[in-house]
LUMTORGU-666364 format. One record per residue (C-alpha): residue in one letter; x, y, z. Coordinates in nm, 2 decimals, padded with zeros to 4 digits. Each point is the difference from the previous one (the first is absolute). Example, Ala and Ser with C-alpha at 12.3 -4.5 7.8 and 13.67 -1.06 7.14 Angstrom:
! LUMTORGU-666364
<residu = A&u = 01.23&v = -00.45&w = 00.78>
<residu = S&u = 00.14&v = 00.34&w = -00.07>
***
This chain:
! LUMTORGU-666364
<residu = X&u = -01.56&v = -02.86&w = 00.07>
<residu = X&u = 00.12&v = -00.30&w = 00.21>
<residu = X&u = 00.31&v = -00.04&w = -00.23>
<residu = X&u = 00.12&v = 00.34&w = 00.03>
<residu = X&u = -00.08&v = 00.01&w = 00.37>
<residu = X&u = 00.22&v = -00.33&w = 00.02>
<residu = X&u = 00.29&v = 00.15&w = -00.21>
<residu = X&u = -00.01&v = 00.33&w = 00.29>
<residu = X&u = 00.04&v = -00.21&w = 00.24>
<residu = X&u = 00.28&v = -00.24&w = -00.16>
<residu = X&u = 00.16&v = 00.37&w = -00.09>
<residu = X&u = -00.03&v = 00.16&w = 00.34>
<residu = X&u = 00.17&v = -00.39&w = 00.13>
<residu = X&u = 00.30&v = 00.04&w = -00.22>
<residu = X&u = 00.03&v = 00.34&w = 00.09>
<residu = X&u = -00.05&v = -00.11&w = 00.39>
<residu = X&u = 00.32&v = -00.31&w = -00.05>
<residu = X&u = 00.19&v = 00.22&w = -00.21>
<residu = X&u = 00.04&v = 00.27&w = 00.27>
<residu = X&u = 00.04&v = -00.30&w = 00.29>
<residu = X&u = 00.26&v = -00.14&w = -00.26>
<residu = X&u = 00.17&v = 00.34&w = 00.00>
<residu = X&u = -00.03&v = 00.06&w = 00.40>
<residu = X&u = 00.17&v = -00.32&w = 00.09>
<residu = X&u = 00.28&v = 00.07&w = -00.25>
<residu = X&u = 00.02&v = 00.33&w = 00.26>
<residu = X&u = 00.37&v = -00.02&w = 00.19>
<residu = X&u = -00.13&v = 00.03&w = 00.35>
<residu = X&u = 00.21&v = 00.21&w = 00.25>
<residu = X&u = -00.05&v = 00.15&w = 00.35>
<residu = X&u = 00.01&v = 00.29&w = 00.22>
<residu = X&u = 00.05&v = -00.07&w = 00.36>
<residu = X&u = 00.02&v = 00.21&w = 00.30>
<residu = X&u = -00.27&v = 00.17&w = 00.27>
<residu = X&u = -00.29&v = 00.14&w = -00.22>
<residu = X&u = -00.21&v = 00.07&w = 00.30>
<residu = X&u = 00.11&v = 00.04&w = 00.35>
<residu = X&u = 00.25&v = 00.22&w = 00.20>
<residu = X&u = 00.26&v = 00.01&w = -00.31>
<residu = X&u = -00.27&v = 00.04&w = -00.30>
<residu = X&u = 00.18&v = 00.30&w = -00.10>
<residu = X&u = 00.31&v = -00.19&w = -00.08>
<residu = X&u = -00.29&v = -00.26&w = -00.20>
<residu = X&u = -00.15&v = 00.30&w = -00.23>
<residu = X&u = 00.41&v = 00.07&w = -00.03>
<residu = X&u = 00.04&v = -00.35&w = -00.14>
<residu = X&u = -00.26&v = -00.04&w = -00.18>
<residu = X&u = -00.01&v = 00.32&w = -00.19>
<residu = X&u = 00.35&v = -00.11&w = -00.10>
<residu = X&u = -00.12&v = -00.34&w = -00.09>
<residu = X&u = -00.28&v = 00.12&w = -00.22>
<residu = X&u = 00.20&v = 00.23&w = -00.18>
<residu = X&u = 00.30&v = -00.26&w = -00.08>
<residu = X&u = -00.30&v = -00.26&w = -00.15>
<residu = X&u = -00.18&v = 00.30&w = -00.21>
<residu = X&u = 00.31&v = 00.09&w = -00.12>
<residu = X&u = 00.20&v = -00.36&w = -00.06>
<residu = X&u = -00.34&v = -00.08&w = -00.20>
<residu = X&u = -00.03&v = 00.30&w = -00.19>
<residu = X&u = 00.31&v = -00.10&w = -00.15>
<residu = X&u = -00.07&v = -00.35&w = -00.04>
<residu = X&u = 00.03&v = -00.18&w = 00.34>
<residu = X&u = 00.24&v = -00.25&w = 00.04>
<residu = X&u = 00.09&v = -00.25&w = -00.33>
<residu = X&u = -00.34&v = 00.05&w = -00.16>
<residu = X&u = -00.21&v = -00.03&w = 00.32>
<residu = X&u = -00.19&v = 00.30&w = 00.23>
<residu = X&u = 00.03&v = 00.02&w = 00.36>
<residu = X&u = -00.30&v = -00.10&w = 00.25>
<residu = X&u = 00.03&v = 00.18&w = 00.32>
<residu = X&u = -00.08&v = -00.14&w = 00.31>
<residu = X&u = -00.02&v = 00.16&w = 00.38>
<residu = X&u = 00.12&v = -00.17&w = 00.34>
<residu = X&u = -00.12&v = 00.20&w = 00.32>
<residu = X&u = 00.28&v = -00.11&w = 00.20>
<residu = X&u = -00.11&v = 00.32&w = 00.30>
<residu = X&u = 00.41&v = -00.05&w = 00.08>
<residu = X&u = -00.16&v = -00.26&w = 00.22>
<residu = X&u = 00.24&v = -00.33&w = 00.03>
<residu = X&u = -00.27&v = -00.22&w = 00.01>
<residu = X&u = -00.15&v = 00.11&w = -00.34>
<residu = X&u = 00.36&v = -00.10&w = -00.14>
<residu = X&u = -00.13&v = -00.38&w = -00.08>
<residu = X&u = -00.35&v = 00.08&w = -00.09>
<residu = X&u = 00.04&v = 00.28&w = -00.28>
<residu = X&u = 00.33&v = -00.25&w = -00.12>
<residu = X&u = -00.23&v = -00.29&w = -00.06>
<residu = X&u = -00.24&v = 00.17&w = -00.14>
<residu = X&u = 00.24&v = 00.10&w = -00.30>
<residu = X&u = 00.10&v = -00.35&w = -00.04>
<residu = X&u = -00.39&v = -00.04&w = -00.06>
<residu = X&u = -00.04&v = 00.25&w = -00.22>
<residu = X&u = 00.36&v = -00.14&w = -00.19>
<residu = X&u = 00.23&v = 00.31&w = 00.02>
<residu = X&u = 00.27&v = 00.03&w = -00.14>
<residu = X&u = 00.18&v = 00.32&w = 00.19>
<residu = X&u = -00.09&v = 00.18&w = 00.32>
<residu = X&u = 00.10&v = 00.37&w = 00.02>
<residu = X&u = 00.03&v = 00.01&w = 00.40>
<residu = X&u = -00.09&v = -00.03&w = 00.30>
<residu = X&u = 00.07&v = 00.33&w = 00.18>
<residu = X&u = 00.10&v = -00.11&w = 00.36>
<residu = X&u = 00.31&v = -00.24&w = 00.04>
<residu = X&u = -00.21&v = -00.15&w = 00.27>
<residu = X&u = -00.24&v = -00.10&w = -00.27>
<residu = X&u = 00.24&v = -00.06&w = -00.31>
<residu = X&u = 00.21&v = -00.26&w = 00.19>
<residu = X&u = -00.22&v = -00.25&w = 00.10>
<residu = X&u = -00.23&v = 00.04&w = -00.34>
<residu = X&u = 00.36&v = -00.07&w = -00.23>
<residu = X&u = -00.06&v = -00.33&w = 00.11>
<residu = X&u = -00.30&v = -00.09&w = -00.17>
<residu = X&u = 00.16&v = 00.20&w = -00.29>
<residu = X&u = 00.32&v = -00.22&w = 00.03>
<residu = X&u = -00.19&v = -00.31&w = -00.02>
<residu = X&u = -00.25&v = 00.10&w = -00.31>
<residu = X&u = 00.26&v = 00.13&w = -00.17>
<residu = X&u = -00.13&v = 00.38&w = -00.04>
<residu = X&u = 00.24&v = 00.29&w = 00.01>
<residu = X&u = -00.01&v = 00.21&w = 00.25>
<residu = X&u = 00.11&v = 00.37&w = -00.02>
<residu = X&u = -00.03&v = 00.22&w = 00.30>
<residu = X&u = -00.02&v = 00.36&w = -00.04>
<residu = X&u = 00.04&v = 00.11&w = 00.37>
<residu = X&u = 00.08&v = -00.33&w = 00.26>
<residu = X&u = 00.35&v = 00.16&w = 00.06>
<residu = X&u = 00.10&v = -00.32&w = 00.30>
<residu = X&u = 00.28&v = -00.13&w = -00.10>
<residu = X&u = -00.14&v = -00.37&w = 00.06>
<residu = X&u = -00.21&v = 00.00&w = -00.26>
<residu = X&u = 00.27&v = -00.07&w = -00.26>
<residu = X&u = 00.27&v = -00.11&w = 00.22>
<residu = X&u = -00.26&v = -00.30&w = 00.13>
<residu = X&u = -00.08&v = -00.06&w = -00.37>
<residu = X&u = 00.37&v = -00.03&w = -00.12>
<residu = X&u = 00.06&v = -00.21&w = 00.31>
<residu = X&u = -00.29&v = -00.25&w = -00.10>
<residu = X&u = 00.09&v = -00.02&w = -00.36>
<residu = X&u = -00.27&v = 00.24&w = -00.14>
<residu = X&u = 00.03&v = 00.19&w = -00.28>
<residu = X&u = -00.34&v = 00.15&w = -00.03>
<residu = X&u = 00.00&v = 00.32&w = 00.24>
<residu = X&u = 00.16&v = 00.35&w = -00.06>
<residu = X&u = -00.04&v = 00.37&w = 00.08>
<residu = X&u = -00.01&v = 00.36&w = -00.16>
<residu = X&u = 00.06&v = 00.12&w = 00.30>
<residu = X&u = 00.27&v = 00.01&w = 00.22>
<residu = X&u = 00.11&v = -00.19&w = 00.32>
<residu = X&u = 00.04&v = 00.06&w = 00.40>
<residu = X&u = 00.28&v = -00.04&w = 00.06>
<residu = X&u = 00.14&v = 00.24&w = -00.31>
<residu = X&u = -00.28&v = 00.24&w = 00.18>
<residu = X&u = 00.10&v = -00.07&w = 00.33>
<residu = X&u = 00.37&v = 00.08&w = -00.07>
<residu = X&u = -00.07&v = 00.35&w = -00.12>
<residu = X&u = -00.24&v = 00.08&w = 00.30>
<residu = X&u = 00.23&v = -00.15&w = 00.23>
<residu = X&u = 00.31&v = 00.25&w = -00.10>
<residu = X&u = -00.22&v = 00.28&w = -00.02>
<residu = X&u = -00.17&v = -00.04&w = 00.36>
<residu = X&u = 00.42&v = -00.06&w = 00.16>
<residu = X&u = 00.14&v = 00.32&w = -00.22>
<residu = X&u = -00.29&v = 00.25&w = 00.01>
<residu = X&u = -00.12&v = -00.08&w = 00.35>
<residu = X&u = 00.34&v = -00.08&w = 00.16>
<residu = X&u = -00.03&v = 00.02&w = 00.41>
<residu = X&u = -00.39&v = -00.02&w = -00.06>
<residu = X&u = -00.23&v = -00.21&w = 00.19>
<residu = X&u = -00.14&v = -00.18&w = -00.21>
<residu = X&u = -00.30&v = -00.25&w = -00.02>
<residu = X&u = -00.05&v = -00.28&w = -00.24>
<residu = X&u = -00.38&v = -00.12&w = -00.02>
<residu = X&u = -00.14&v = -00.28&w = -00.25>
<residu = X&u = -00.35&v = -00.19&w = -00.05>
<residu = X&u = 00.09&v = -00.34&w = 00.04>
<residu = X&u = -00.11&v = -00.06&w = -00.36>
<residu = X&u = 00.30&v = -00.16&w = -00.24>
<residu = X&u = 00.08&v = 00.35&w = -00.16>
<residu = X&u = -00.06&v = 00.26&w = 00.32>
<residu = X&u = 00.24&v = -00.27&w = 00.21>
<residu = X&u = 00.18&v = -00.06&w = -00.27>
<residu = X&u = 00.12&v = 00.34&w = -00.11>
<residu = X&u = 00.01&v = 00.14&w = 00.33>
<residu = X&u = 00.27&v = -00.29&w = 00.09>
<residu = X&u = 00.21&v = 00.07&w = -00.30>
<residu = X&u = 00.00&v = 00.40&w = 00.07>
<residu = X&u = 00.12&v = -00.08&w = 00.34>
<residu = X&u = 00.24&v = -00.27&w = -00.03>
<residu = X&u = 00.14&v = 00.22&w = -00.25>
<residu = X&u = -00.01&v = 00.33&w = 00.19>
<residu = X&u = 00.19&v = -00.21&w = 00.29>
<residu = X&u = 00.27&v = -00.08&w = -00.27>
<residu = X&u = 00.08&v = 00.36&w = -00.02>
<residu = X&u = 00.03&v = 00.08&w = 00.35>
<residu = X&u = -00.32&v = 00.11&w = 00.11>
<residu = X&u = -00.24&v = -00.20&w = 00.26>
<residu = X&u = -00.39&v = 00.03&w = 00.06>
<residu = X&u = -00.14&v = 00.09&w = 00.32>
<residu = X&u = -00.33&v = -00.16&w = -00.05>
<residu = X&u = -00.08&v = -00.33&w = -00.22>
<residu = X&u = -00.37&v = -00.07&w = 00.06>
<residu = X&u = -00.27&v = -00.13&w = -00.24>
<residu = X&u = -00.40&v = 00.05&w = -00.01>
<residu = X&u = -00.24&v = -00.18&w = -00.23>
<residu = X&u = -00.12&v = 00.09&w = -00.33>
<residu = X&u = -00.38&v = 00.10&w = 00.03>
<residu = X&u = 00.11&v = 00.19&w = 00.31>
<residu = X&u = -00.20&v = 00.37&w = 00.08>
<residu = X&u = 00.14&v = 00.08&w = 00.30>
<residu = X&u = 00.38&v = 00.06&w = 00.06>
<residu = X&u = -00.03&v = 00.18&w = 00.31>
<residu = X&u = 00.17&v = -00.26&w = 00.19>
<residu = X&u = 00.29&v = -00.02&w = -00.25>
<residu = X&u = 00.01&v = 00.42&w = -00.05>
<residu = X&u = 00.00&v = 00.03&w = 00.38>
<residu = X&u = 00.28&v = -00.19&w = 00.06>
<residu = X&u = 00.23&v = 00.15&w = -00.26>
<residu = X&u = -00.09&v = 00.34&w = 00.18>
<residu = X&u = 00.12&v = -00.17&w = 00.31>
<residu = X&u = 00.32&v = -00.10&w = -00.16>
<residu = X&u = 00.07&v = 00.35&w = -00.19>
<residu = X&u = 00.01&v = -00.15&w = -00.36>
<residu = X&u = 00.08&v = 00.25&w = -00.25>
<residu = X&u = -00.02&v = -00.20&w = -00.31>
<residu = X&u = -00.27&v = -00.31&w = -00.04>
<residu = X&u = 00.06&v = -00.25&w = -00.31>
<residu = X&u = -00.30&v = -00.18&w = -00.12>
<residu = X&u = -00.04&v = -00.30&w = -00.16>
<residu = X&u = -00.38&v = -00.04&w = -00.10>
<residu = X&u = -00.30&v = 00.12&w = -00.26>
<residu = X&u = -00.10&v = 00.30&w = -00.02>
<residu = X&u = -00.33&v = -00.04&w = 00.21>
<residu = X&u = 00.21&v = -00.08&w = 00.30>
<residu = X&u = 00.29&v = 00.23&w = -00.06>
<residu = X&u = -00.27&v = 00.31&w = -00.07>
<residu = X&u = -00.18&v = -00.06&w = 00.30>
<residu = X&u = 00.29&v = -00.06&w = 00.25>
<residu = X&u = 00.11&v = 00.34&w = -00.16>
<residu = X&u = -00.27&v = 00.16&w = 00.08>
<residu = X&u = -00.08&v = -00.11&w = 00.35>
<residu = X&u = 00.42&v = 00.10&w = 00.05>
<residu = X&u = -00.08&v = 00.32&w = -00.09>
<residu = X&u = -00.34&v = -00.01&w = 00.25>
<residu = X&u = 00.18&v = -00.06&w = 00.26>
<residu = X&u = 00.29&v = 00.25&w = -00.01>
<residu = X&u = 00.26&v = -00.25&w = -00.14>
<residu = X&u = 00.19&v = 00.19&w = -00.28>
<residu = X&u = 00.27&v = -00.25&w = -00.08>
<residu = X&u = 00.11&v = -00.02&w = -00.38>
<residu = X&u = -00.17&v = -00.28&w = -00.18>
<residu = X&u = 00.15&v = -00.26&w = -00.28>
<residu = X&u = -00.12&v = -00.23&w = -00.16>
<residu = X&u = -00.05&v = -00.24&w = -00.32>
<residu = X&u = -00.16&v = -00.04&w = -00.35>
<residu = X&u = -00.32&v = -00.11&w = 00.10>
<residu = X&u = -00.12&v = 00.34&w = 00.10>
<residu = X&u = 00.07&v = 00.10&w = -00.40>
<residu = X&u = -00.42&v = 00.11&w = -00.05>
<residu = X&u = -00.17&v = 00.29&w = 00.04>
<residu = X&u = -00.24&v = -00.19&w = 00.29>
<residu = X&u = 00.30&v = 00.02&w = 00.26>
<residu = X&u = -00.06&v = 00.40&w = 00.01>
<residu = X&u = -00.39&v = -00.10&w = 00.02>
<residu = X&u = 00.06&v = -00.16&w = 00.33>
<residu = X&u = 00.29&v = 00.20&w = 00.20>
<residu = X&u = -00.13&v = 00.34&w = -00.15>
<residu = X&u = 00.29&v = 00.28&w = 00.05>
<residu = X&u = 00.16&v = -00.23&w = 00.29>
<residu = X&u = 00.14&v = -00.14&w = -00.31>
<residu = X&u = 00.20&v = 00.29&w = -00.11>
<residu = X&u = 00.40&v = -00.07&w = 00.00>
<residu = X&u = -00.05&v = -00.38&w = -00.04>
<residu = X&u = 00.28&v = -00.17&w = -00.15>
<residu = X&u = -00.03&v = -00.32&w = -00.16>
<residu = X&u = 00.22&v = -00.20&w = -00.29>
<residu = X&u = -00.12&v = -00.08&w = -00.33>
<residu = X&u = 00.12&v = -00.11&w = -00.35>
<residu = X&u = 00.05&v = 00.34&w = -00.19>
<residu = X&u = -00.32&v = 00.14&w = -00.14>
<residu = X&u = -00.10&v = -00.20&w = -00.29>
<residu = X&u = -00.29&v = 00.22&w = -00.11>
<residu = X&u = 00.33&v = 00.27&w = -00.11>
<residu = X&u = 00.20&v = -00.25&w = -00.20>
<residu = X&u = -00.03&v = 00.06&w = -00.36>
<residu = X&u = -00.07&v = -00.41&w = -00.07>
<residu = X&u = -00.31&v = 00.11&w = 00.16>
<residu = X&u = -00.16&v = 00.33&w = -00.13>
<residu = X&u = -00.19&v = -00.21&w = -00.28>
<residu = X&u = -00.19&v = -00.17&w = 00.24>
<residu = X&u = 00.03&v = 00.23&w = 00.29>
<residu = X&u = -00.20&v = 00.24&w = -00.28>
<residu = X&u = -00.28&v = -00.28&w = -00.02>
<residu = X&u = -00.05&v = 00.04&w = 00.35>
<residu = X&u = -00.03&v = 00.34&w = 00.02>
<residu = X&u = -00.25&v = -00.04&w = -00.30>
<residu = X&u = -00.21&v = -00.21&w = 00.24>
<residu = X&u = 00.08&v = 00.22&w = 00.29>
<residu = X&u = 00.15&v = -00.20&w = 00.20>
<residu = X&u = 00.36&v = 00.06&w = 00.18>
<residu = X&u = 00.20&v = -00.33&w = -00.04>
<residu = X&u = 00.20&v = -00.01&w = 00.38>
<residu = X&u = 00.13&v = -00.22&w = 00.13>
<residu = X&u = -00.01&v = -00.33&w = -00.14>
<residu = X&u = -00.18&v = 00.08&w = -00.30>
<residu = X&u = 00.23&v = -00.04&w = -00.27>
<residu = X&u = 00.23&v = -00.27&w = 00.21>
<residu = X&u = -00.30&v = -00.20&w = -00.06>
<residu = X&u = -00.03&v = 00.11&w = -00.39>
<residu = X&u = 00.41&v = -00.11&w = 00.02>
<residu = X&u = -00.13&v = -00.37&w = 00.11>
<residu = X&u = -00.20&v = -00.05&w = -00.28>
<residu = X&u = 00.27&v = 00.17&w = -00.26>
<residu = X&u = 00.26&v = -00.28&w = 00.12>
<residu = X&u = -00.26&v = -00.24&w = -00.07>
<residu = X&u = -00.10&v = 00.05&w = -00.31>
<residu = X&u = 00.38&v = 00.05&w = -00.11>
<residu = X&u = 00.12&v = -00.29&w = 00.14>
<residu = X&u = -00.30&v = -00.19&w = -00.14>
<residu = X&u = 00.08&v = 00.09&w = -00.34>
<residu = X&u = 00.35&v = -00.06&w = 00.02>
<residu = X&u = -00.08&v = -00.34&w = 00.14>
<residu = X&u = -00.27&v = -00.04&w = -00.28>
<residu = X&u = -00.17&v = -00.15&w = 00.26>
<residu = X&u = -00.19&v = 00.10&w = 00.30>
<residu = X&u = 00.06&v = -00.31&w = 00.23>
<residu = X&u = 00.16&v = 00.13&w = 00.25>
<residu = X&u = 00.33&v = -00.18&w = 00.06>
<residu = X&u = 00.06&v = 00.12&w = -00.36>
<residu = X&u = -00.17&v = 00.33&w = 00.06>
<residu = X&u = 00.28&v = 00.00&w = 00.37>
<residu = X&u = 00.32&v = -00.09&w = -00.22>
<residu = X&u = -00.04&v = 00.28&w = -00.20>
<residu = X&u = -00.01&v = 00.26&w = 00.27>
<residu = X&u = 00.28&v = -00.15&w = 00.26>
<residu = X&u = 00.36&v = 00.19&w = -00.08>
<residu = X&u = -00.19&v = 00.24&w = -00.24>
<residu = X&u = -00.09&v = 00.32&w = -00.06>
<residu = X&u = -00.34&v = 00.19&w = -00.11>
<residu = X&u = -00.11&v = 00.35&w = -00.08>
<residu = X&u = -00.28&v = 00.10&w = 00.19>
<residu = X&u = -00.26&v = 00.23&w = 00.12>
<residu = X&u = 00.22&v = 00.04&w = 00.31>
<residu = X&u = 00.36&v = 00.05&w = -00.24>
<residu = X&u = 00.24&v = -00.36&w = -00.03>
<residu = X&u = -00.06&v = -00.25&w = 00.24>
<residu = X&u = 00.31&v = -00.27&w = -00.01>
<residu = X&u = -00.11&v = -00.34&w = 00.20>
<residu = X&u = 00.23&v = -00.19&w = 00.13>
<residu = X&u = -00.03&v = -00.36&w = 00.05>
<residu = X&u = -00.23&v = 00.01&w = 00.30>
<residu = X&u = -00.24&v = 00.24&w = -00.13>
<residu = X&u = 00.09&v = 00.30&w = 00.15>
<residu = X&u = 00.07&v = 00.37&w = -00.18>
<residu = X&u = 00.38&v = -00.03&w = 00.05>
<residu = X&u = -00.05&v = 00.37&w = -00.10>
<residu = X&u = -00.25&v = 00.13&w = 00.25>
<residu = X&u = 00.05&v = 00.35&w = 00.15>
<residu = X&u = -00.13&v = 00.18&w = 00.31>
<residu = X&u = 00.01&v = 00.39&w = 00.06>
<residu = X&u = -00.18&v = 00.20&w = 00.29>
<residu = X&u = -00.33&v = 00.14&w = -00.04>
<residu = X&u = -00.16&v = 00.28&w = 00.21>
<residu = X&u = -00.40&v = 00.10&w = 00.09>
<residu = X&u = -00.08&v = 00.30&w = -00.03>
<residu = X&u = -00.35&v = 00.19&w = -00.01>
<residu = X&u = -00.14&v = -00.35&w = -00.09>
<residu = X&u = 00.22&v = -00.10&w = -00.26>
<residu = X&u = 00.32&v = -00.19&w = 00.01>
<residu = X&u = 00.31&v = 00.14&w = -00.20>
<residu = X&u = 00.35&v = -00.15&w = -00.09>
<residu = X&u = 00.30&v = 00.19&w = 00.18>
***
């Protein structure tokens, strides 16, 4: 009896190294961005994206013989999380983040990425210093899906000094990297074509009350109000707007691309314009996986399947490098081209979509449509 007992419990250690063996032999990856917090709806975004991309690359394999182990980063789109949730990949040996969400939070986080060697793929930090401050310092870990501000700033800009020419207009930002950043390139860019703002003002993101601001734009007799922010603050500054009587037209960017935005400014919201890549849910690269969301019942906005993209280019480029270090992994993605979730996405040799595209959305009756 004490033999057979002793040859269960050698069995059940085997079994217990074997699947240790087998989880360390895992390629560990990352999902990064504000799980919790004001901007959690852009999290559950990302990470249904995320753990769609890893069910499916290891349903097919994973990447050179090896599955995918998924980890999370709760980032909140709080700067000061950037280092914390960055070390703590190094710790746990990533290979490749899909993230962060806020530029504010990707930036300073690339760093630690830069100097562990781990790609870095962001599927919504749309500032252009991300990659520009990367190229300048020699990196060659960090790229995008998405696109960047100042190709979104030049289409906003035109718009606002052809469609609301003679206007008074207001430009607004957060002071965060991507609300000030966009909201500068839609303005020097609507200056370029002839037409200047009345108001440039800022608030702070975490704001509630915009009284202040939306009072003082009645005062001044705006007619159109650009905003560069999330879609907490923009909803909500909306919404008081309409409160108080102020009925200017509102514009603004692709961070208001979730269902939560209507949540917040309620009908105050109707007539909303805002910029965004064109739908990716109706491309036909998609419908495959858009299907296997519907299956699950869940409606992949936004950011979704630009975070799905991330991983595609990454396990691509990894098995074109056969390798999944990622200097090799970053030389196999610079000046090319892949097929995504999102259609082709060309790189060019900073790590931008030279490709990238942005067309007008409106909100109406809680939903936001392509014109």
């Amino acid at each position: 009896m004490r033999k057979y007992t002793g040859f269960l419990m050698a069995a059940a250690a085997a079994v217990a190294l074997s699947a240790a063996t087998a989880r360390a032999q895992d390629l560990v990856v990352a999902l990064a961005g504000p799980i919790t917090g004001g901007d959690a709806a852009f999290g559950e975004q990302m990470k249904r994206g995320a753990d769609m991309a890893v069910k499916n690359i290891n349903a097919a394999g994973g990447i050179l013989g090896k599955k995918l182990k998924l980890e999370l980063g709760d980032d909140q789109c709080e700067p000061k999380q950037a280092l914390p949730v960055a070390n703590s990949f190094v710790q746990k040996k990533v290979i490749f983040v899909a993230g962060h969400y806020c530029s504010g939070v990707s930036i300073p986080a690339s760093a630690v990425y830069a100097e562990n060697n781990i790609l870095q793929i962001t599927p919504a930090s749309t500032n252009p210093r991300l990659t520009d401050e990367a190229k300048a310092k020699g990196w060659t870990n960090v790229f995008r899906t998405c696109g960047r501000d100042d190709i979104q700033g030049v289409v906003a800009g035109k718009y606002l000094a052809e469609k609301f020419k003679g206007k008074k207009i207001a430009i607004l930002h957060d002071k965060t990297p991507y609300g000030q950043g966009i909201a500068e390139e839609t303005r020097k860019n609507m200056n370029a074509a002839g037409q200047k703002e009345v108001i440039w003002d800022s608030f702070s993101k975490g704001d509630k009350d915009f009284t202040a601001i939306v009072s003082k734009m009645k005062q001044a007799g705006i007619e159109v109000v650009y905003a560069g922010s999330y879609h907490t603050e923009v909803g909500l500054l909306v919404k008081q707007s309409r409160e108080q009587g102020f009925g200017a037209q509102f514009l603004s960017e692709d961070a208001l691309v979730t269902d939560e935005f209507w949540k917040i400014s309620g009908p105050a919201g109707e007539g909303l314009l805002m910029t965004f890549a064109p739908d990716p849910v109706a491309s036909p690269a998609a419908k495959a996986v858009v299907d296997q969301f519907k299956a699950e019942k869940y409606n992949p906005e936004g950011y979704t399947l630009y975070t799905y993209a991330a991983f595609q280019v990454f396990a691509e480029a990894a098995k074109r490098a056969d390798s999944t270090d990622a200097k090799k992994v970053a030389a196999q993605i610079h000046g090319k081209a892949f097929d995504t979730v999102i259609g082709k996405l060309q790189y060019d040799n900073k790590g931008d979509v030279s490709n990238s595209e942005y067309v007008w959305y409106i909100w109406k009756n809680g939903k936001y449509f392509q014109m």
